[in-house]
C-alpha positions as CSV (number, residue, x, y, z in Angstrom):
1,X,-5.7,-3.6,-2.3
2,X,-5.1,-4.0,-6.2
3,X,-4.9,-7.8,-7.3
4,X,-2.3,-9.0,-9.5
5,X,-4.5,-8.8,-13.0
6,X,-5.5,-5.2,-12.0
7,X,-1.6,-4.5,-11.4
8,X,-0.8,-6.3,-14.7
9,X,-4.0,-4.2,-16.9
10,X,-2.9,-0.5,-14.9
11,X,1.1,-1.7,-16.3
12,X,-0.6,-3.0,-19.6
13,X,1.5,-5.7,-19.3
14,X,0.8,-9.2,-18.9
15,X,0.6,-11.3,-15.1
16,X,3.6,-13.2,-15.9
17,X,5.3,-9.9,-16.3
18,X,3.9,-8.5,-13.3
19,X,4.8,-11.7,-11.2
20,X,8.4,-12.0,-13.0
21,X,9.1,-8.5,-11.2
22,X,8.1,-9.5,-7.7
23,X,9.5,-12.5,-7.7
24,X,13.0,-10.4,-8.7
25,X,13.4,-12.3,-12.0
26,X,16.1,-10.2,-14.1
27,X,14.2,-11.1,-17.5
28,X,12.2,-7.7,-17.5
29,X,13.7,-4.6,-18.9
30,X,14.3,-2.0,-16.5
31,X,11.5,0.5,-17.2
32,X,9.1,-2.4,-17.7
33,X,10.8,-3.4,-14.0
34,X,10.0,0.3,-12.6
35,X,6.6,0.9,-14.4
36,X,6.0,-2.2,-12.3
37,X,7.3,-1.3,-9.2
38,X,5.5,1.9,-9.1
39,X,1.9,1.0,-9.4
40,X,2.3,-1.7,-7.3
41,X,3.6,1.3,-4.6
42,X,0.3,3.5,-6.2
43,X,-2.1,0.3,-5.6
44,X,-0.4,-0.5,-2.0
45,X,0.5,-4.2,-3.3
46,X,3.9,-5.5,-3.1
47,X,4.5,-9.1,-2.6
48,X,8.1,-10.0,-3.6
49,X,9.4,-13.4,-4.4
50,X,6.2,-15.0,-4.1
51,X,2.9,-14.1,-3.0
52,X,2.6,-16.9,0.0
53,X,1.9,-16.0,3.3
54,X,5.0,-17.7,5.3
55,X,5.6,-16.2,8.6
56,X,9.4,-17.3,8.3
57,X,10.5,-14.9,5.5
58,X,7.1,-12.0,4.9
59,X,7.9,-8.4,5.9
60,X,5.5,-5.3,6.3
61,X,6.3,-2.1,4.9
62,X,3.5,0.2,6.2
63,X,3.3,4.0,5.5
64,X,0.9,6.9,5.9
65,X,0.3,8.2,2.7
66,X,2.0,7.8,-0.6
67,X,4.6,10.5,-2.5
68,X,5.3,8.7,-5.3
69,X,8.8,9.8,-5.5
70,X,9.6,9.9,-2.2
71,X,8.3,6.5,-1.0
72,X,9.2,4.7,-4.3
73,X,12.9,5.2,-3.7
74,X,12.8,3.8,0.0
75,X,10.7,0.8,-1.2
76,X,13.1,0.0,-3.8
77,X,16.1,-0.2,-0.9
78,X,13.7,-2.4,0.9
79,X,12.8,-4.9,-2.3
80,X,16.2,-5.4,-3.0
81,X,18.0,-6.3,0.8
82,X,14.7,-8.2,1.1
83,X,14.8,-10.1,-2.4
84,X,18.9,-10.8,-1.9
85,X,17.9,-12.7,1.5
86,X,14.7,-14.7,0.4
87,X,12.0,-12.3,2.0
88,X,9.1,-11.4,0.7
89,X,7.4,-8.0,1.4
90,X,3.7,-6.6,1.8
91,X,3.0,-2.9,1.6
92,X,0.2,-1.3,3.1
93,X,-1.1,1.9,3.8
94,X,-2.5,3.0,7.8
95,X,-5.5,2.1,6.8
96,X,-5.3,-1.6,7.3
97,X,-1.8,-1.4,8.8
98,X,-2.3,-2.3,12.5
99,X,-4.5,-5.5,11.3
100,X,-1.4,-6.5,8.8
101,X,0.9,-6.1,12.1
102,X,-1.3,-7.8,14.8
103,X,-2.2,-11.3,12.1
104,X,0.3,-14.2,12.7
105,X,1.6,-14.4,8.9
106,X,4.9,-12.0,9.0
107,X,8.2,-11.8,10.8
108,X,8.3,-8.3,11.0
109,X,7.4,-4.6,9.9
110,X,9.5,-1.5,8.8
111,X,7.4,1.6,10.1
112,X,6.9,4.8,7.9
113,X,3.6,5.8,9.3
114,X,3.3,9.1,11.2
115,X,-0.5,8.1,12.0
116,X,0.3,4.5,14.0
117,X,1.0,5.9,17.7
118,X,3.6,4.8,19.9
119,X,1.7,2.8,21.8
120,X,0.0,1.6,18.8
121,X,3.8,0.2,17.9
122,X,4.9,-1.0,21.3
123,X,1.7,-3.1,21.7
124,X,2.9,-5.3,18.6
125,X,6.6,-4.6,18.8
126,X,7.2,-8.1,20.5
127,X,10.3,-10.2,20.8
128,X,8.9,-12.5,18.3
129,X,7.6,-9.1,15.9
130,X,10.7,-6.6,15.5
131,X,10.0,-3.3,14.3
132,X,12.2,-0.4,12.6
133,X,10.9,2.9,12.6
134,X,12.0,5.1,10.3
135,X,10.3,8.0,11.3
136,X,10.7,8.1,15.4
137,X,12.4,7.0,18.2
138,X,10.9,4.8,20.9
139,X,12.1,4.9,24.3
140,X,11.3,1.7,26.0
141,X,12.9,-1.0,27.2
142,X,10.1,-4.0,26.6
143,X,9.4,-2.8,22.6
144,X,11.4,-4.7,20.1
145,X,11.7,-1.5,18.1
146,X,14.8,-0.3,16.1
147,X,15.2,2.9,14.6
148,X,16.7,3.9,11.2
149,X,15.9,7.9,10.5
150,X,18.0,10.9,9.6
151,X,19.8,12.6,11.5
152,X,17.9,16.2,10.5
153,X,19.5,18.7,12.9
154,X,23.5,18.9,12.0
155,X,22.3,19.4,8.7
156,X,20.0,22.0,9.0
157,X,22.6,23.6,11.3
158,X,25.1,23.5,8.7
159,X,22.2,25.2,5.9
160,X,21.2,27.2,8.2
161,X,24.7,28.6,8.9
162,X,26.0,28.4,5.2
163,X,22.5,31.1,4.6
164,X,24.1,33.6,7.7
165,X,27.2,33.2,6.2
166,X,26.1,34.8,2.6
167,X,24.3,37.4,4.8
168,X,20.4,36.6,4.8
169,X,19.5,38.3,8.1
170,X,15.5,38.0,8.2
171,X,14.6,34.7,8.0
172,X,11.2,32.5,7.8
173,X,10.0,29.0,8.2
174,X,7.4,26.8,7.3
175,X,7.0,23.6,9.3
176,X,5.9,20.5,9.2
177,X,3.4,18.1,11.4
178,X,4.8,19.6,15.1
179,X,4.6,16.4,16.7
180,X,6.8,14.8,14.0
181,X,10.6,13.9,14.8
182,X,11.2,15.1,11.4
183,X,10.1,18.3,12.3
184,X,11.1,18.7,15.6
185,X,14.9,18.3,14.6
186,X,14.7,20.5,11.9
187,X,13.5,23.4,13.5
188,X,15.6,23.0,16.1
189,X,18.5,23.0,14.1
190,X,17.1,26.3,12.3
191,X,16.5,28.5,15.9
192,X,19.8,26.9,17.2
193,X,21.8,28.1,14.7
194,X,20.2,31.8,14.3
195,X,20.4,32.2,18.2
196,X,24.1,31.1,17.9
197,X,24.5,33.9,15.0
198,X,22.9,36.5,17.6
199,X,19.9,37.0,14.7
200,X,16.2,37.0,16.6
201,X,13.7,35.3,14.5
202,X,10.4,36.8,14.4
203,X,7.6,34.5,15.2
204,X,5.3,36.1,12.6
205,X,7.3,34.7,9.9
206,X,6.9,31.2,11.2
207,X,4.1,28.8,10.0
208,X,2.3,25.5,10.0
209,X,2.3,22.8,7.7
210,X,1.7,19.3,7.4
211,X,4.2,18.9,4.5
212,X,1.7,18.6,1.7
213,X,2.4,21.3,-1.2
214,X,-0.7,22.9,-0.6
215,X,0.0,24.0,2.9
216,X,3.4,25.7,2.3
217,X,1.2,27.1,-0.8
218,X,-1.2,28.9,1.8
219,X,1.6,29.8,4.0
220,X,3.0,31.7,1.6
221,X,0.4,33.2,0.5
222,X,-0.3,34.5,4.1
223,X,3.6,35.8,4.2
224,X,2.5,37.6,1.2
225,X,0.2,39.6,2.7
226,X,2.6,41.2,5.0
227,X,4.0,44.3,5.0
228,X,7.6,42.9,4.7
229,X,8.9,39.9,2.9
230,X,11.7,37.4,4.7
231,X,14.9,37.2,3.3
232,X,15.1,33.6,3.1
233,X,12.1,30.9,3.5
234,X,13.7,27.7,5.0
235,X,10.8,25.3,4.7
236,X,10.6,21.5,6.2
237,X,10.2,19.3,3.4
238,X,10.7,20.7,-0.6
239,X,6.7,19.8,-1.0
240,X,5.9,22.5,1.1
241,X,9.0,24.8,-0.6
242,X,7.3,23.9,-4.0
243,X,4.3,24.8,-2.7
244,X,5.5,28.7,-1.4
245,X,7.2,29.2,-4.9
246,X,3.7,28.6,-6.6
247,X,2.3,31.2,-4.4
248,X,5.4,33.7,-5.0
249,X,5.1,33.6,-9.1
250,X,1.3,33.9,-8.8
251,X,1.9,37.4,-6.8
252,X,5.1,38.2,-9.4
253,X,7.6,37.6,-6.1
254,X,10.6,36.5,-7.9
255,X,12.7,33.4,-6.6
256,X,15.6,34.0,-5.5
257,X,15.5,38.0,-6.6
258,X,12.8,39.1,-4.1
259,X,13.2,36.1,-1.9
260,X,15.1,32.7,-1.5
261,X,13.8,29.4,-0.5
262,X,15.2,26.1,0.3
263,X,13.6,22.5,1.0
264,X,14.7,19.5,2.6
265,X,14.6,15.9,1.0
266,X,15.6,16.5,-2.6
267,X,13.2,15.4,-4.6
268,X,13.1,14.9,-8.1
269,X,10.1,18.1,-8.7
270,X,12.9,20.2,-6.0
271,X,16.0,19.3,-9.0
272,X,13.8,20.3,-12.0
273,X,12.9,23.9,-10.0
274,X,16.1,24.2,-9.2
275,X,15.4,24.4,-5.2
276,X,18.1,24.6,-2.9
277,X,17.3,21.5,-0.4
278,X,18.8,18.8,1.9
279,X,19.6,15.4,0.2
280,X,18.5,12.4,2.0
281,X,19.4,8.6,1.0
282,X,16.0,7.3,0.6
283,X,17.0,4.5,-1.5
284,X,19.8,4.3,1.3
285,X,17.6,4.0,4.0
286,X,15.2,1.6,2.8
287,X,18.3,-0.3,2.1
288,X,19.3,-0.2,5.4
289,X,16.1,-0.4,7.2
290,X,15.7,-4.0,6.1
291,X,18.8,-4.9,6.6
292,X,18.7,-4.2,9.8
293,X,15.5,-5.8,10.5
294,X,16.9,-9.0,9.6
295,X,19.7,-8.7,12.0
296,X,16.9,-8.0,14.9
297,X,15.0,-11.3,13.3
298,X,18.0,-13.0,13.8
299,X,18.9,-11.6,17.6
300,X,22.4,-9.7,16.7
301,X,20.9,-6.0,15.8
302,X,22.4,-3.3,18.1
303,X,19.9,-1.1,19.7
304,X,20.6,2.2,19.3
305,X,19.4,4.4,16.3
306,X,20.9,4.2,13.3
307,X,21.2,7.2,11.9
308,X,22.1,8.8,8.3
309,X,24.2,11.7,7.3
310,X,22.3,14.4,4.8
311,X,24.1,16.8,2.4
312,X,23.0,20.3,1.2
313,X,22.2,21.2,-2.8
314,X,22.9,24.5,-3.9
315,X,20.7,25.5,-6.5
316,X,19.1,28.7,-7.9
317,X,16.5,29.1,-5.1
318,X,19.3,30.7,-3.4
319,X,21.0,33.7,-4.7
């Protein structure tokens, strides 16, 4: 983990800037303020309001691996629910995150790491140490474990339908990490809704990812090499949809004449290509995540899930 003079020489700014930003002062202009934020995400250090280890008001933000955009946005939501109720926050990556979870210095951790286990997470989810998940569900009664996520599959129903509806009949799909409850709900949502419509998806046209761009990349260069093209390539995430359309242009497969594509997250990189996707609040659900940590640290947090609505983008991936 980056120390505060490495943050402050990567930002080329000075360490009182660096330690005005976490600390939530407002007398740093706001890309000076972002510049910040963002290679402190990079570096995996984040220490808001102050950089003491107090058990009564440190929070744990730990992830798998780091999208810049996508993580940046949810860690902002976090920062500012956290700074507007005198908490500090630590970010860490899976690399050290179950020895940040199990030491005595925090009140809690917001989960966005695919790679920590269940039981990894129940073993630590005490009532003293709450934890929101933001990528799962945990069924069990003796882990103090709250979960904030999307709610993926009315969603991708309604996409899903919306493509039937303009009269796309073959269809393909590229998936994410299979044990994922990301992935799960949205390709359930997608063979719900074409079994519904009476259309029988061939399995051929279905592959593996793990959401990186490279994978839906390869995928699509495997679809390539088929005798037929798909209609319409729904993918799991828009990295993955990004990904595909590079392999498309490189065979001269034109998007969305010869074949449209949609994403899911909506991402800045999906807005500037134009890619049809699924908008989720990240910034939203960050937000909300610590908010409602600190109701569990205080003993009034519901249990059940909280989950968030998503709304399509039409754009020019889809003609």
């Amino acid at each position: 983990m980056a120390n505060l003079k490495e943050i402050a020489r990567l930002a080329d700014v000075s360490v009182s800037t660096v330690s005005n930003v976490l600390n939530g002062r407002k007398n740093v202009g706001r890309e000076t303020r972002e510049r910040v934020l963002q290679i402190c995400s990079e570096q995996g250090y984040f220490a808001s309001k102050s950089s003491k280890s107090d058990k009564s008001n440190t929070i744990i933000f730990v992830f798998s691996d780091f999208d810049r955009d996508y993580y940046l946005k949810i860690i902002k939501g976090i920062s500012h629910c956290l700074n507007e109720n005198g908490y500090d926050l630590i970010i860490c990556t899976n690399k050290s995150s179950a020895n940040f979870m199990r030491s005595k210095f925090a009140s809690g951790t917001i989960s966005l790491d695919r790679h920590m286990t269940d039981e990894d997470l129940i073993s630590v989810a005490t009532p003293q140490f709450p934890i929101v998940l933001m990528d799962r569900i945990i069924d069990n009664d003796f882990a103090n474990t709250k979960s904030v996520i999307v709610d993926n599959y009315p969603v991708m129903c309604e996409m899903v339908q919306a493509l039937v509806d303009k009269g796309f009949k073959r269809f393909g799909f590229i998936g994410g990490l299979e044990y994922t409850l990301d992935h799960k709900e949205r390709y359930s949502g997608f063979i719900d809704t074409l079994k519904k419509n009476g259309i029988e998806f061939d399995s051929r046209n279905y592959f593996h990812g793990d959401y990186s761009e490279n994978s839906g990349y390869q995928a699509a260069k495997i679809l390539v090499l088929g005798n037929t093209l798909p209609d319409v390539l729904v993918c799991a995430n828009d990295n993955m949809a990004l990904g595909a359309i590079k392999a498309f242009e490189e065979h001269g497969i034109r998007v969305p004449e010869d074949i449209s594509i949609t994403g899911f997250d909506n991402s800045d990189a999906a807005a500037m290509a134009g890619l049809t996707t699924i908008s989720i609040p990240r910034y939203e659900s960050g937000y909300l995540a610590a908010k409602e940590l600190l109701e569990m640290i205080k003993g009034t947090a519901r249990k059940e899930p909280f989950k968030l609505n998503a709304t399509i983008q039409w754009r020019k991936s889809v003609k």
